[in-house]
Legacy VTK file of the C-alpha trace (Angstrom):
# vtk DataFile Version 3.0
C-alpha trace
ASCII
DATASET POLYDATA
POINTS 149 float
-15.960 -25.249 -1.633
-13.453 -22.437 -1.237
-10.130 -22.607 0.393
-9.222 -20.742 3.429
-6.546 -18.203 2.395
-3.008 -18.248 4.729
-2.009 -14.968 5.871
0.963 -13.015 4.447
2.059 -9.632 4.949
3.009 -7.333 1.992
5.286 -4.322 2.664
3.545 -1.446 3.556
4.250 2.674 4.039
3.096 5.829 5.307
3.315 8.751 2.138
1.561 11.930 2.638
-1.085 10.431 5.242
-2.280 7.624 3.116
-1.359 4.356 3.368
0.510 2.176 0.626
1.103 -0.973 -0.009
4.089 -2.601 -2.112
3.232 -3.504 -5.627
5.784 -5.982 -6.674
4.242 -6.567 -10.151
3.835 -2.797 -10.880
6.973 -2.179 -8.902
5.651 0.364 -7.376
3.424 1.674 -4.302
0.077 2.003 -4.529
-2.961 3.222 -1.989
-3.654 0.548 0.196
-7.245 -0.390 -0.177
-9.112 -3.845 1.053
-9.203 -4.570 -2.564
-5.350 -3.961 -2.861
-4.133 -5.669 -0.138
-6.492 -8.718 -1.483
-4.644 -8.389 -4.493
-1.369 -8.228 -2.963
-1.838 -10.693 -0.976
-3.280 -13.153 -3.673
0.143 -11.846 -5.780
2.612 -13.166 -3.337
0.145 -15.999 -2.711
0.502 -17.174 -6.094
4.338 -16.072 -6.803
5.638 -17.790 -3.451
3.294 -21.230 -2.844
2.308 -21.870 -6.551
5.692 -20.251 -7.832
4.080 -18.059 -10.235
7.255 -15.607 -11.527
5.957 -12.229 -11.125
7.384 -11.171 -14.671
4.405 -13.347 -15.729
1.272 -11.069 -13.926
-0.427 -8.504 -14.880
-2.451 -6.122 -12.587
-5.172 -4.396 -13.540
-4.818 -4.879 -17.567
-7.500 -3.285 -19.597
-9.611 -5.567 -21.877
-12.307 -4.969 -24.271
-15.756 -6.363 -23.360
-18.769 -5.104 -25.158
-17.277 -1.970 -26.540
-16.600 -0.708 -23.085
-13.167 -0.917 -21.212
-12.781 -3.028 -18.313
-9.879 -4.071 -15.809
-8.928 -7.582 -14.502
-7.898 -7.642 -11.395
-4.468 -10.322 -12.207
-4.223 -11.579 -15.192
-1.608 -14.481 -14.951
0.086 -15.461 -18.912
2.611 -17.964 -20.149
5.785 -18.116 -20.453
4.802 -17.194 -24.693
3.251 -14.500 -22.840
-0.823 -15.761 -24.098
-3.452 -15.072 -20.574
-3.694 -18.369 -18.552
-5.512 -17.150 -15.351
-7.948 -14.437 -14.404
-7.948 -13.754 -10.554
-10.948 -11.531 -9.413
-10.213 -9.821 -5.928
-13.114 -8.432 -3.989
-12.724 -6.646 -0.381
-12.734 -9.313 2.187
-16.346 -8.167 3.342
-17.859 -9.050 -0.413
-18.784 -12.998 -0.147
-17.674 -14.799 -3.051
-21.004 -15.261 -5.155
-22.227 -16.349 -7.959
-22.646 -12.268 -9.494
-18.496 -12.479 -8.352
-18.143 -15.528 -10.859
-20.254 -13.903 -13.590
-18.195 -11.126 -13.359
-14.493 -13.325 -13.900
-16.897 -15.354 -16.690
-17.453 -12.203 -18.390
-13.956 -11.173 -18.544
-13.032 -14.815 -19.792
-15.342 -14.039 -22.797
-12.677 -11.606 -23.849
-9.296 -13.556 -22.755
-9.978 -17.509 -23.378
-8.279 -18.621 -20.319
-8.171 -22.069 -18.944
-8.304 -21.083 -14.858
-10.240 -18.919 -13.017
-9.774 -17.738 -9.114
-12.093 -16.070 -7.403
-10.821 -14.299 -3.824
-11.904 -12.088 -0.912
-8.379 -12.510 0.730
-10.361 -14.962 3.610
-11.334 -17.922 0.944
-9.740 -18.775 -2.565
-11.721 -20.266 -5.371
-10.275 -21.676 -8.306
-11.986 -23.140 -11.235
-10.873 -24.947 -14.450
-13.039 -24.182 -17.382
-13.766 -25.870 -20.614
-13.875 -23.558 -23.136
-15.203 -26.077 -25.686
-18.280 -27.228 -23.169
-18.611 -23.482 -22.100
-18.725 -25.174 -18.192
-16.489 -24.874 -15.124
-15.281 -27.517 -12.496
-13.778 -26.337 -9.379
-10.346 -27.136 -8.211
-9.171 -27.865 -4.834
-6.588 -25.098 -5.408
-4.567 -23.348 -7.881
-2.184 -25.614 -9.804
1.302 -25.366 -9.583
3.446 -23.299 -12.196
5.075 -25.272 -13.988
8.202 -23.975 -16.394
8.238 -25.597 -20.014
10.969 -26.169 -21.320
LINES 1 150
149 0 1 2 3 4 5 6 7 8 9 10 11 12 13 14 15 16 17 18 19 20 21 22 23 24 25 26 27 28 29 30 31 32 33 34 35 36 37 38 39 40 41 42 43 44 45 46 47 48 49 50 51 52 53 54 55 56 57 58 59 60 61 62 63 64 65 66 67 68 69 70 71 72 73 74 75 76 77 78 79 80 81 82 83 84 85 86 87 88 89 90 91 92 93 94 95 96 97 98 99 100 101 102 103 104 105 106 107 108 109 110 111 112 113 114 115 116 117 118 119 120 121 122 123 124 125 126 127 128 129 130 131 132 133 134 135 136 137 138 139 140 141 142 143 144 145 146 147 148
């Protein structure tokens, strides 16, 4: 089951006749898409009700997967800077499927991390995998950052 997504509303520009949206990550503007503003919006989603520092995300980091390049979407690390969570954004017209869960599996292959989230900006879907058992459980929602200390 997939949570319903609550509504923010990243910062957004005019430039040169194209739209842009905010990248707080990146720190810097970037065309704004229906992929990117699911991504922004999943960014300040996770930074300001799950209290994710940004410092910790990456967006759009390259990865090595079958001798080909690809690009995760938000890759969320620890504090000791190892990758914790792969988010995969998809427009919010693209249901979340199982070829959308493949897709974040196949990346995991590559980065070993404990949580995936899968998101059109409209639903949320988080799941917790065992990388021992090779299986996933879903979560009612992303878990909280929590700062070690």
């Amino acid at each position: 089951m997939a949570t319903k997504v609550p509504y923010t509303d990243p910062a957004t520009r005019e430039q040169d006749g194209r739209r842009e949206v905010f990248d707080p990550v990146r720190r810097r503007w970037v065309a704004l898409t229906p992929e990117e503003w699911v991504r922004q919006h999943t960014i300040a989603l996770l930074h300001h009700r799950y209290g994710y520092p940004l410092e910790l995300m990456q967006v759009e980091g390259a990865i090595a997967l079958g001798g080909l390049t690809r690009r995760c979407d938000i890759v969320v690390h620890s504090a000791e800077g190892r990758p914790q969570i792969i988010v995969e954004c998809k427009r919010p017209d693209v249901p979340l499927t199982q070829k959308v869960c493949d897709q974040a599996c196949r990346y995991n292959t590559a980065l070993q991390v404990p949580l995936l989230i899968l998101t059109n900006g409209n639903q949320l879907v988080t799941l917790q995998v065992d990388l021992a058992g090779g299986t996933l459980s879903q979560l009612q929602e992303p878990p909280r950052y929590v700062k070690k200390s």
